[in-house]
ROTINU-781076 format. One record per residue: x negated, y negated, z negated of N, C-alpha, C, O in turn; residue in three letters. Coordinates in Angstrom, 2 decimals. Layout:
BEGIN
    n_c1    n_c2    n_c3   ca_c1   ca_c2   ca_c3    c_c1    c_c2    c_c3    o_c1    o_c2    o_c3 code
       X       Y       Z       X       Y       Z       X       Y       Z       X       Y       Z  ALA
...
//
This chain:
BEGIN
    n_c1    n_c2    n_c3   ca_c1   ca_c2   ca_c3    c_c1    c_c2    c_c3    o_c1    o_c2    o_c3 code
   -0.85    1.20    0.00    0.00    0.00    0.00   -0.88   -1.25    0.00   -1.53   -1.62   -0.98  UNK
   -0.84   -1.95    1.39   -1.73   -3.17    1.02   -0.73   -4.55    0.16    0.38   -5.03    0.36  UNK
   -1.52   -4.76   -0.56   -0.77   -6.40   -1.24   -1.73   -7.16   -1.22   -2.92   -6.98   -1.47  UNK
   -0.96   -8.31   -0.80   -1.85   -9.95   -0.28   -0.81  -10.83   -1.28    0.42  -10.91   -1.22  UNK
   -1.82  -11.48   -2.27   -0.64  -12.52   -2.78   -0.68  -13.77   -1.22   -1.48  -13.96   -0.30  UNK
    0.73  -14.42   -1.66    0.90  -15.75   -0.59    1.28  -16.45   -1.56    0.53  -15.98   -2.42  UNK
    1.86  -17.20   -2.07    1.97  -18.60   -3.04    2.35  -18.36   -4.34    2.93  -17.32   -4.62  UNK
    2.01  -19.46   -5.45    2.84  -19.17   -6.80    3.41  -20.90   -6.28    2.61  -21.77   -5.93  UNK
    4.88  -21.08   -6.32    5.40  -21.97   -6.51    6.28  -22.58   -7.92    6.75  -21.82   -8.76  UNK
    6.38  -23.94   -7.99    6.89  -24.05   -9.18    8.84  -24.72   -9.21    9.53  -25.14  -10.14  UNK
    9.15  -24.49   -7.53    9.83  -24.74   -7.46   10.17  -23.97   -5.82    9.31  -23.33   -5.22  UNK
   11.76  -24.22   -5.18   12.55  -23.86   -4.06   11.87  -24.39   -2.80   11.94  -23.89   -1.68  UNK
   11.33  -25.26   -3.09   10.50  -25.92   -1.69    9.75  -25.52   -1.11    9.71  -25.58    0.12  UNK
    8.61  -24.77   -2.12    7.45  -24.47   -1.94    7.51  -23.06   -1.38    6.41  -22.59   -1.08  UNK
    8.72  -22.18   -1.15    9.13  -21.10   -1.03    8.27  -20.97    0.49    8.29  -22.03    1.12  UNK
    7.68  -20.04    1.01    7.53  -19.42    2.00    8.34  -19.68    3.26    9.34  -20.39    3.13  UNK
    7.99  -19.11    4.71    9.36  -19.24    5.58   10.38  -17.74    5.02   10.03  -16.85    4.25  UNK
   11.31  -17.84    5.52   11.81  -16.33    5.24   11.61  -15.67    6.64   12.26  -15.94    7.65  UNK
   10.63  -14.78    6.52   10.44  -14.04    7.66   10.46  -12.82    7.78   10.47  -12.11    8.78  UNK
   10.47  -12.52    6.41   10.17  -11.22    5.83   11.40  -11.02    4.96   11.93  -12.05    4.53  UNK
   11.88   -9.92    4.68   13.17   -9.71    3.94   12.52   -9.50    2.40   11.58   -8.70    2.45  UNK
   12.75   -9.93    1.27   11.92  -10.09    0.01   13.03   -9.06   -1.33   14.25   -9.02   -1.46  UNK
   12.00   -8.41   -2.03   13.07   -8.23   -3.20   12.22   -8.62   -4.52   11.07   -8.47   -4.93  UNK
   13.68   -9.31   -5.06   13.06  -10.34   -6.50   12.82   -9.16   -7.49   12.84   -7.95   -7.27  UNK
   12.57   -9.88   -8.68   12.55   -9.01   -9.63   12.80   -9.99  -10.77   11.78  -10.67  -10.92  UNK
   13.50  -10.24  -11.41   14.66  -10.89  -12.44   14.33  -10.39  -13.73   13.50   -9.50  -13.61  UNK
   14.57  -10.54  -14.58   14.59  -10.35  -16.11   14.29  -11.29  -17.39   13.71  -12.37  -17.25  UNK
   14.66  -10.88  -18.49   13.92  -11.66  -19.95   12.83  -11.94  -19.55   12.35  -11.61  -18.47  UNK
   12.13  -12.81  -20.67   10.63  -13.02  -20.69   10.02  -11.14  -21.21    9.12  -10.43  -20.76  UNK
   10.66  -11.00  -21.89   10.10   -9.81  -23.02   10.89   -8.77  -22.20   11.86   -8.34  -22.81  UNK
   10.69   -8.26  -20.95   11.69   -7.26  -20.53   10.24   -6.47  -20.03   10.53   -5.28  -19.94  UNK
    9.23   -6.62  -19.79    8.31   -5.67  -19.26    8.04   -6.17  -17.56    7.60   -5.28  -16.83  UNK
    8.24   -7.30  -17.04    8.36   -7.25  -15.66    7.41   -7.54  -15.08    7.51   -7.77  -13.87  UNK
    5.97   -7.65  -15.85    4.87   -7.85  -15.09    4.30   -6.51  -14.82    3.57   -6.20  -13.88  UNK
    4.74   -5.79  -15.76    4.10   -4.27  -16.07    4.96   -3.57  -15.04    4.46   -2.76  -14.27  UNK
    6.14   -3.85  -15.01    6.81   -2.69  -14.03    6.65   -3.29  -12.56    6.91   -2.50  -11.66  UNK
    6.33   -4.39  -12.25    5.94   -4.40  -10.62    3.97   -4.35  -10.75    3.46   -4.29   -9.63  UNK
    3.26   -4.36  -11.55    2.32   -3.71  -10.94    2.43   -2.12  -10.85    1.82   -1.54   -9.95  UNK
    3.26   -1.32  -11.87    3.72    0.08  -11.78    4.06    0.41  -10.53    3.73    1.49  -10.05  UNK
    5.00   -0.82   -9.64    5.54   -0.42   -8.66    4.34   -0.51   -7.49    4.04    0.44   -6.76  UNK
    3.79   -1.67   -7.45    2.97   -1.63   -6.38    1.76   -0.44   -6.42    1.15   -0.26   -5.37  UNK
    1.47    0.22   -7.36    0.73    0.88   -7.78   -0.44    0.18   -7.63   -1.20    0.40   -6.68  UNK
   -0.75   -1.05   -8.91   -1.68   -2.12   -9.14   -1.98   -2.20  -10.59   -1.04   -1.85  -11.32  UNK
   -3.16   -2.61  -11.22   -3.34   -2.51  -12.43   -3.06   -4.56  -13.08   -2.88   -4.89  -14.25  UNK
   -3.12   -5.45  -11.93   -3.39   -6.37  -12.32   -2.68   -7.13  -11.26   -3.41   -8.02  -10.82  UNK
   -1.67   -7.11  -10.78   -1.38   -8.11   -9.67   -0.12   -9.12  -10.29    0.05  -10.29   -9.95  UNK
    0.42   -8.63  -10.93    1.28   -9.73  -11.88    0.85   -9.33  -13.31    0.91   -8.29  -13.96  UNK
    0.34  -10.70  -13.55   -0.28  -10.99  -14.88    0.33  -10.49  -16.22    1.40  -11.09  -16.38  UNK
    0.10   -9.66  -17.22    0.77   -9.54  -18.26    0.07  -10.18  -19.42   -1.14  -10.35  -19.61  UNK
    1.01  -10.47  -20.07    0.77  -10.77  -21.28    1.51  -10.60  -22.82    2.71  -10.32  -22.80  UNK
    0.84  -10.76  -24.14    1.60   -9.94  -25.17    2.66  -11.16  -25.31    3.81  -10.93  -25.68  UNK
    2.08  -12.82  -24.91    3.36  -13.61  -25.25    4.21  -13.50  -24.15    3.96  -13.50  -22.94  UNK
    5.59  -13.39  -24.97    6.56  -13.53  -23.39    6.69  -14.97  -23.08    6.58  -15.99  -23.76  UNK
    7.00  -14.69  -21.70    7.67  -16.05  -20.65    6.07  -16.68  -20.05    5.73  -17.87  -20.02  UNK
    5.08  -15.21  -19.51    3.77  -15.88  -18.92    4.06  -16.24  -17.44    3.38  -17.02  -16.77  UNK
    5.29  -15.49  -16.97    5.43  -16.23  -15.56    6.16  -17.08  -15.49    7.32  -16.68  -15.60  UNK
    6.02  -18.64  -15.26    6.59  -19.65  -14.91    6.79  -20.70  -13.49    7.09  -21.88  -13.36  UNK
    6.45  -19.57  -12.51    6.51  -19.87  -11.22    6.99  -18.85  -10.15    6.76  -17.67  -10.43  UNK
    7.49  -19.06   -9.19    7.83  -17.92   -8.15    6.61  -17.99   -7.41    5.98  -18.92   -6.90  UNK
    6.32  -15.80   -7.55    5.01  -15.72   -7.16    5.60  -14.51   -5.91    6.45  -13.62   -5.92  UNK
    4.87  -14.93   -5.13    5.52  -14.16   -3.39    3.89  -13.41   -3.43    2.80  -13.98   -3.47  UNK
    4.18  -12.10   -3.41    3.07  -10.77   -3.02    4.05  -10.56   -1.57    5.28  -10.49   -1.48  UNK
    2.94  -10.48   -0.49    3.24   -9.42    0.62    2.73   -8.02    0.61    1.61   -7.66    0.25  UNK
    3.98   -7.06    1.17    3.90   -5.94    0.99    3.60   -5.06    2.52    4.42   -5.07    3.44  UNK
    2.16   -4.24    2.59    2.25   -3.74    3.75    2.80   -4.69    5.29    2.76   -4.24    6.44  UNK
    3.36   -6.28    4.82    3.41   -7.12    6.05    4.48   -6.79    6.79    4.74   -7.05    7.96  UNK
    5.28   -6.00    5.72    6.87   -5.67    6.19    7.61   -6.16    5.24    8.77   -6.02    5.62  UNK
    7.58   -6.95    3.65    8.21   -7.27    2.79    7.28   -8.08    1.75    6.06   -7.96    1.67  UNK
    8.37   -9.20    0.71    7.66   -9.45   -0.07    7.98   -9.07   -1.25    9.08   -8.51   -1.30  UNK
    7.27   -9.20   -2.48    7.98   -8.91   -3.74    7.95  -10.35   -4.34    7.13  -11.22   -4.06  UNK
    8.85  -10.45   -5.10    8.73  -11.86   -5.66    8.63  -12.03   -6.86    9.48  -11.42   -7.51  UNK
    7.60  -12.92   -7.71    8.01  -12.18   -9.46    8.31  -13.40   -9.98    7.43  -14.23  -10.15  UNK
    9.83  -13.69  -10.35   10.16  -14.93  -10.47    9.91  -15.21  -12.53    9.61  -14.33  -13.34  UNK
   10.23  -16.95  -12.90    9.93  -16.36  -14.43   10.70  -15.90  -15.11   11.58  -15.29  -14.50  UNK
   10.78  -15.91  -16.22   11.39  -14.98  -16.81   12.59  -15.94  -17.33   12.67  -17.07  -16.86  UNK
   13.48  -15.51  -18.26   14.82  -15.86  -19.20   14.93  -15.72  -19.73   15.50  -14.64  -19.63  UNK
   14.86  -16.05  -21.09   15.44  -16.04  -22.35   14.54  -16.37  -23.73   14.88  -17.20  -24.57  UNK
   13.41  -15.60  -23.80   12.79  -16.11  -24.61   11.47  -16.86  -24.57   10.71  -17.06  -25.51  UNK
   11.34  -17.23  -23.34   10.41  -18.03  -22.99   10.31  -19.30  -23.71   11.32  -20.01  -23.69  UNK
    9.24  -19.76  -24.37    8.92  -20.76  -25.19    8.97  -22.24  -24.39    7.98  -22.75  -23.88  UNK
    9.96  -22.67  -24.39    9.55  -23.90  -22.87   11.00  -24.95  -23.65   11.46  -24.39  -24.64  UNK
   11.43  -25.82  -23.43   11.95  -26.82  -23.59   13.21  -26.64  -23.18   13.20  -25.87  -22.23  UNK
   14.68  -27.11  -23.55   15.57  -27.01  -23.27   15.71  -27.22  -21.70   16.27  -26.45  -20.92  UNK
   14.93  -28.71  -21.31   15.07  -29.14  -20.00   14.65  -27.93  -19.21   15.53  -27.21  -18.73  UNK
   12.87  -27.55  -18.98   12.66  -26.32  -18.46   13.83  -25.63  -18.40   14.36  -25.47  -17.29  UNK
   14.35  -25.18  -19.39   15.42  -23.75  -19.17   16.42  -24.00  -18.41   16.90  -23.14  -17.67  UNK
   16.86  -25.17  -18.48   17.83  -25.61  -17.59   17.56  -25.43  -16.70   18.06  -24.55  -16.00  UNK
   16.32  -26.47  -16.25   15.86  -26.23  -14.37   15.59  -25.23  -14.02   15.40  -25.24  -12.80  UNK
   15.41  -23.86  -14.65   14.75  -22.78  -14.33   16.53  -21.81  -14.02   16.92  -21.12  -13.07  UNK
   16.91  -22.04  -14.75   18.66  -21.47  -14.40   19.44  -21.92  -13.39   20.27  -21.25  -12.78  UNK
   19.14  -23.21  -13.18   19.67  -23.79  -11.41   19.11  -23.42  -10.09   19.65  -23.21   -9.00  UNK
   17.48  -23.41  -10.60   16.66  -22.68   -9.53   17.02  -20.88   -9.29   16.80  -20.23   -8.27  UNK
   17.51  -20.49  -10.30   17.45  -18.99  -10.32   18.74  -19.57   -9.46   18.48  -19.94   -8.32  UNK
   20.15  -19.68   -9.92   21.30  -19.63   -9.35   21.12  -20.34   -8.00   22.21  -20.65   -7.53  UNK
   20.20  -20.66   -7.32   20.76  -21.44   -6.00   19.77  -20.43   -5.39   20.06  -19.80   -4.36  UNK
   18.80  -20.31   -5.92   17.42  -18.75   -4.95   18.38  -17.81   -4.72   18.38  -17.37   -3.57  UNK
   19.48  -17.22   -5.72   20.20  -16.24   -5.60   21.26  -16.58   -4.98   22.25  -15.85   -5.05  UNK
   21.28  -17.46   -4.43   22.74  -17.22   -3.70   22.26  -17.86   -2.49   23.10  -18.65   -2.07  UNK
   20.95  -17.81   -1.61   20.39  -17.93   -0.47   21.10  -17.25    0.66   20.92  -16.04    0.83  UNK
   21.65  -17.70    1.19   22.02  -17.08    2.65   21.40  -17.23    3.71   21.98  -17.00    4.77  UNK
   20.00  -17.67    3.69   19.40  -17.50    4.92   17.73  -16.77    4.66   16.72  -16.90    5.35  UNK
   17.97  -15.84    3.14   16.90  -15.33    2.81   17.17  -14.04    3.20   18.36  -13.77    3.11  UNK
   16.48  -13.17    3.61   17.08  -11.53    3.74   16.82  -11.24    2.30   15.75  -11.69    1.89  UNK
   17.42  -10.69    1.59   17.01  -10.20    0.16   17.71   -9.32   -0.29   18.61   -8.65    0.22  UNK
   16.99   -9.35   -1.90   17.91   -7.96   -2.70   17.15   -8.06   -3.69   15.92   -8.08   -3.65  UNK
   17.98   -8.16   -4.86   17.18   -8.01   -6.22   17.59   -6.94   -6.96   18.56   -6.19   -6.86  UNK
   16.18   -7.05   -8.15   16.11   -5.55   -9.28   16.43   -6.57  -10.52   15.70   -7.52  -10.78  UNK
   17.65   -6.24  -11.29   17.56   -7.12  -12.59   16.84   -6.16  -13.49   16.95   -4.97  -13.23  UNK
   16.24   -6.48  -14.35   15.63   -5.33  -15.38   15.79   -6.14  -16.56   15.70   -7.33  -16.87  UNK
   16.19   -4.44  -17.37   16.70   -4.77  -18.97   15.74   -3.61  -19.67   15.26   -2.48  -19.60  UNK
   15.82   -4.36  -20.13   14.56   -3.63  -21.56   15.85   -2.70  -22.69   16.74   -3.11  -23.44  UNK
   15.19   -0.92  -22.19   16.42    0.03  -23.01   16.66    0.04  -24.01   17.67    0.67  -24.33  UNK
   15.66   -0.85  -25.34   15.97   -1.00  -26.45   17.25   -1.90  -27.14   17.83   -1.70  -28.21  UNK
   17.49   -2.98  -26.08   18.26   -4.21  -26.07   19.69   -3.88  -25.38   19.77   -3.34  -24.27  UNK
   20.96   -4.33  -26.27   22.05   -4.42  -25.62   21.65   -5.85  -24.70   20.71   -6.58  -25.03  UNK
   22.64   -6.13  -23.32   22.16   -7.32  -22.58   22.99   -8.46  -23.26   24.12   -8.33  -23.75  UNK
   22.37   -9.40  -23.22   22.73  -10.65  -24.01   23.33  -11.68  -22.74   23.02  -11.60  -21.56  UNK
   24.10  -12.48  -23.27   25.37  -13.29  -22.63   24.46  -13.69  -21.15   24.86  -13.71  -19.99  UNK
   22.77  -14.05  -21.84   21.83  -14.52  -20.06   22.07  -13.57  -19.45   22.73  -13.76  -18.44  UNK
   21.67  -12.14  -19.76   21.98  -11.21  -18.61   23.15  -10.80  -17.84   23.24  -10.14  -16.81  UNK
   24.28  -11.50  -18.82   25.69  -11.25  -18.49   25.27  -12.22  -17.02   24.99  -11.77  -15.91  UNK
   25.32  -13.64  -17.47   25.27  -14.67  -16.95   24.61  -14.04  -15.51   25.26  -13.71  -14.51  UNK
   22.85  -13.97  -15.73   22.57  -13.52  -14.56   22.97  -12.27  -13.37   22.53  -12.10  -12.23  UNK
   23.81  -11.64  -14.02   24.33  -10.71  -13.23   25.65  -11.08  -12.40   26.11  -10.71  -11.32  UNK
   25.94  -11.74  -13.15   26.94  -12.38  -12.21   26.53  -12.88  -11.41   27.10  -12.68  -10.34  UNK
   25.47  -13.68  -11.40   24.98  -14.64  -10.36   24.68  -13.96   -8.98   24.81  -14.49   -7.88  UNK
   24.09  -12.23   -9.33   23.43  -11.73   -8.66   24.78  -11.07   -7.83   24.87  -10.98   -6.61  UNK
   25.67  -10.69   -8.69   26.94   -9.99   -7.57   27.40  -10.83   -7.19   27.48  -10.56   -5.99  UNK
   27.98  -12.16   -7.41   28.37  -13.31   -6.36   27.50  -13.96   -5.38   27.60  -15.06   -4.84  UNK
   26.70  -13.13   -5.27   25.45  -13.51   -3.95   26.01  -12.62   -3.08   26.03  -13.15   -1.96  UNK
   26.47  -11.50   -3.06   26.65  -10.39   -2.15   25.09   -9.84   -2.05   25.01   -8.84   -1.34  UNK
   24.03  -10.20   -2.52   22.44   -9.40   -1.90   23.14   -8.11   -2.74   23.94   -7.95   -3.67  UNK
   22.13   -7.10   -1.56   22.16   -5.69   -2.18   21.32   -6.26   -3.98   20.50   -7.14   -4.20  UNK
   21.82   -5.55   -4.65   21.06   -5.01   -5.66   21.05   -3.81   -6.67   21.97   -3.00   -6.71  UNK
   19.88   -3.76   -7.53   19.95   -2.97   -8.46   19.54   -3.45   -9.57   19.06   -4.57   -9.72  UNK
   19.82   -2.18  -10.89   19.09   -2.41  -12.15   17.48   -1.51  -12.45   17.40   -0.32  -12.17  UNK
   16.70   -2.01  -12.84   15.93   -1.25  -13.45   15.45   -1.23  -14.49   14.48   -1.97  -14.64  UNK
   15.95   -0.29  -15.78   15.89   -0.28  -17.18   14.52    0.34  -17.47   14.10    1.47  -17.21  UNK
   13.73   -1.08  -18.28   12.15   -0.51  -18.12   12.09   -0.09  -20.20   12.84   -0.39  -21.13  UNK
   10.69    0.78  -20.09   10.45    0.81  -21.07   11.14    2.05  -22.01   11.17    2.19  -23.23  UNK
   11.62    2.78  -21.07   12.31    3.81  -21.72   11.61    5.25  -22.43   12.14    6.25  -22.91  UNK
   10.32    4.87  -22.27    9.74    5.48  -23.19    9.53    5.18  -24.80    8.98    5.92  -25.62  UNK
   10.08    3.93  -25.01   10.17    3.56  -25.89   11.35    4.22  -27.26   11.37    3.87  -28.44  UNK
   12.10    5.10  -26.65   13.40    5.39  -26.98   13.01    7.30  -26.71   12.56    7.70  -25.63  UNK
   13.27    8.13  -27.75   13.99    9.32  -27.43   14.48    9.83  -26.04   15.29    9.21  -25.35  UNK
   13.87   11.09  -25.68   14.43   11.23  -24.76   16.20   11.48  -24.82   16.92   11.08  -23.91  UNK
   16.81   12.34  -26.28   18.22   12.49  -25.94   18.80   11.21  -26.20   20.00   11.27  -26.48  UNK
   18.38   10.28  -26.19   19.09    8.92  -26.68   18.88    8.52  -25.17   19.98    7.97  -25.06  UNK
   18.40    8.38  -24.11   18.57    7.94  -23.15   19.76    7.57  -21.92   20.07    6.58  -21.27  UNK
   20.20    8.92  -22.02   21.96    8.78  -21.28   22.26    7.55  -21.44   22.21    6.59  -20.68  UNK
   22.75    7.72  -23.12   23.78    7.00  -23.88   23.30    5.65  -23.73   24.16    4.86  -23.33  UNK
   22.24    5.21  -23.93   21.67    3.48  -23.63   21.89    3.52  -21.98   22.67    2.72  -21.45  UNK
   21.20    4.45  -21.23   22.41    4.06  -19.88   23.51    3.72  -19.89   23.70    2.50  -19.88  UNK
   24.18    4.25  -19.91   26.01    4.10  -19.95   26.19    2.73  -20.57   26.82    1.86  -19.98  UNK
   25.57    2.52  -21.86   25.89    1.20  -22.49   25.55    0.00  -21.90   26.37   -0.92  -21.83  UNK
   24.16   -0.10  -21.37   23.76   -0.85  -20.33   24.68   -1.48  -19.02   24.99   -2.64  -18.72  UNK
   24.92   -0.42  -18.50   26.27   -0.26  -17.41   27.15   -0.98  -17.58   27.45   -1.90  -16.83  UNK
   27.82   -0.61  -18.82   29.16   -1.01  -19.03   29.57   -2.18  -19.66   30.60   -2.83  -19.48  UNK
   28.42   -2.42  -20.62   27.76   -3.64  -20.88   28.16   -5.28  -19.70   28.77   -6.33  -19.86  UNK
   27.36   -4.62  -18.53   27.46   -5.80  -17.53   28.16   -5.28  -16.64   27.93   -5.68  -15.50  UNK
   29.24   -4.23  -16.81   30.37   -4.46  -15.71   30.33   -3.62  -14.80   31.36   -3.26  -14.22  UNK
   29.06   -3.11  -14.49   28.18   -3.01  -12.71   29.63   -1.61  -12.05   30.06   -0.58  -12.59  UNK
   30.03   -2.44  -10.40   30.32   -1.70   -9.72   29.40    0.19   -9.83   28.28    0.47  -10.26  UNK
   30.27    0.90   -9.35   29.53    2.49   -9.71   28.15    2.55   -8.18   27.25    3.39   -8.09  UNK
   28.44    1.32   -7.09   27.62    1.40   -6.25   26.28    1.13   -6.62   25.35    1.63   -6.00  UNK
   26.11    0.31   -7.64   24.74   -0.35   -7.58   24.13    0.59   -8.51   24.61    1.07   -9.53  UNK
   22.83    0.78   -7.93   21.87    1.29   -8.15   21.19    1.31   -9.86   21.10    0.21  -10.41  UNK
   20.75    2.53  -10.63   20.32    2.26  -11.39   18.98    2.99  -12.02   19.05    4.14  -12.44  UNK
   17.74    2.22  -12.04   16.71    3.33  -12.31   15.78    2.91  -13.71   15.07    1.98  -14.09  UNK
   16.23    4.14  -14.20   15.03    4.13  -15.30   13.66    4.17  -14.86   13.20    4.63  -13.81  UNK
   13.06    3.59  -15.91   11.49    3.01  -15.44   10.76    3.18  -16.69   11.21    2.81  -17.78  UNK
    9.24    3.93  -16.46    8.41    3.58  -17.37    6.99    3.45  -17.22    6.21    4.39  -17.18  UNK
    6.61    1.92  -17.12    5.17    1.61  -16.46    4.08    2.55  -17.63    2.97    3.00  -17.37  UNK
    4.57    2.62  -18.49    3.45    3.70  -19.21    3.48    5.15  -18.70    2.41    5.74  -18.54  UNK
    4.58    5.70  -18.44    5.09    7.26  -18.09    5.01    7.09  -16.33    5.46    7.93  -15.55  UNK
    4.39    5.91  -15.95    4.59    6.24  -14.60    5.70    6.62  -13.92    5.46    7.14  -12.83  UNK
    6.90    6.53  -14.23    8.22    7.04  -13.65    9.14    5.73  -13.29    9.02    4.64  -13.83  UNK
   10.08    6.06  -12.26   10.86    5.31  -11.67   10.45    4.39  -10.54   11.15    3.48  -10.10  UNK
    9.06    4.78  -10.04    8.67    4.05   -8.83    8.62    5.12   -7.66    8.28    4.69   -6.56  UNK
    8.83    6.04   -7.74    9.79    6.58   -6.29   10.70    6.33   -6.09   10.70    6.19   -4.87  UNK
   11.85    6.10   -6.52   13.03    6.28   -6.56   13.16    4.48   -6.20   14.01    3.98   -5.46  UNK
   12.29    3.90   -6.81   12.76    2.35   -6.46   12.39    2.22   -5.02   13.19    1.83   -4.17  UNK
   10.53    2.73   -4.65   10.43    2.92   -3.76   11.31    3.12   -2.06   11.17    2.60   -0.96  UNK
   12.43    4.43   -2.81   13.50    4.78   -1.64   14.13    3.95   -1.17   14.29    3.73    0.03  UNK
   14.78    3.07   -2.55   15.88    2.63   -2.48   15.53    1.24   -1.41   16.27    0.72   -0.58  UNK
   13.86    0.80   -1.87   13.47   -0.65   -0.87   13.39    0.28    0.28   14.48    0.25    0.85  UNK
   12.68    0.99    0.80   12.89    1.61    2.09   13.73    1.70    3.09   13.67    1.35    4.27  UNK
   15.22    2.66    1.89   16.42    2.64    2.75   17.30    1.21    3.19   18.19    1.15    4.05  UNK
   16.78    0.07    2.33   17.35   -1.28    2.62   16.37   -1.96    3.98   16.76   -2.78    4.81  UNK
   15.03   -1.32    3.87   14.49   -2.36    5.03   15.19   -1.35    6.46   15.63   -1.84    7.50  UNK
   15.12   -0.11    6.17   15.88    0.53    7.23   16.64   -0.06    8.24   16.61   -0.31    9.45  UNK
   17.49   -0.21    7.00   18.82   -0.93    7.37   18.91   -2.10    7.68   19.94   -2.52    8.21  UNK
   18.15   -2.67    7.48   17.56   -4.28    7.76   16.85   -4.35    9.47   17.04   -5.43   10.02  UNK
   16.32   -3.65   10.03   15.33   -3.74   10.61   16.46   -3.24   12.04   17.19   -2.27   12.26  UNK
   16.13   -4.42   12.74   16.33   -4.52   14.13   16.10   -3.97   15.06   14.92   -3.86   15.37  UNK
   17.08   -3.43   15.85   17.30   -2.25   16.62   16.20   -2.89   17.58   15.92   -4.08   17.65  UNK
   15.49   -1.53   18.54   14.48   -2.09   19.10   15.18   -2.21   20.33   14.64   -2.72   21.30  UNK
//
């Protein structure tokens, strides 16, 4: 898998052309999302982690193989930043997500320890009134029992509502699991994306 970063922006402007069909990756500050897209890219260091949450504060565009981008936008909720920040960072999320001239599709990810809190309510809505394909990916589930796992699925689920279509994958950047399956799922979307020759 080759990855080329292309910009960290701190705002909608600075965004790239859309040329490439992109999938975000959404979550808390404290949800694991630097860890689970270098898991995904199979990278040790390409989105920065750190033990304080809310270290990404910019939209950061990785190209993928030069057929897609990944995007690692910042985080929500417990990010240490100023009322104003949070604000601007929630208008920017809600207007990125409801792009109609971006090809896209986002992964919201919830951390399996955590019921989702009113932001994730919030952001999920945002994300099904976009119409983009999406999914969930519940990281960190090694953190939890394996027979306790179902059951924080289901709760998760039902939690935010989610139609039975959308996608849902457990993930664990320590256990290495849930990056095939995410893998497919971007695959079968660029598939489907990709212009008849």
């Amino acid at each position: 898998m080759e990855v080329e970063f292309i910009i960290s922006s701190p705002d909608l402007r600075g965004l790239p052309e859309a040329d490439l069909p992109e999938f975000a990756f959404l979550g808390r500050s404290n949800c694991g999302k630097s860890s689970l897209i270098n898991h995904f890219l199979d990278r040790t260091s390409v989105a920065r982690t750190s033990r304080k949450p809310g270290k990404t504060r910019l939209f950061n565009y990785f190209r993928i193989d030069k057929r897609f981008y990944i995007v690692d936008l910042p985080g929500y909720g417990f990010a240490k930043v100023s009322k104003v920040q949070r604000a601007a960072w929630k208008k920017m999320f809600e207007r990125y997500l409801s792009s109609q001239d971006r090809a896209m599709a986002v992964f919201q990810l919830l951390d399996v320890r955590h019921q989702p809190t009113a932001e994730d309510l919030e952001v999920a809505s945002w994300i099904q009134a976009s119409g983009h394909p999406n999914a969930i990916a519940i990281t960190k589930t090694d953190k939890i029992g394996t027979n306790s796992r179902a059951k924080r699925y289901t709760e998760i689920v039902d939690a935010l509502g989610l139609p039975a279509e959308i996608p849902i994958f457990p993930t664990s950047s320590t256990k290495k699991s849930g990056r095939i399956e995410m893998l497919a799922w971007v695959d079968a979307l660029l598939e489907a994306n990709a212009e008849p020759e």
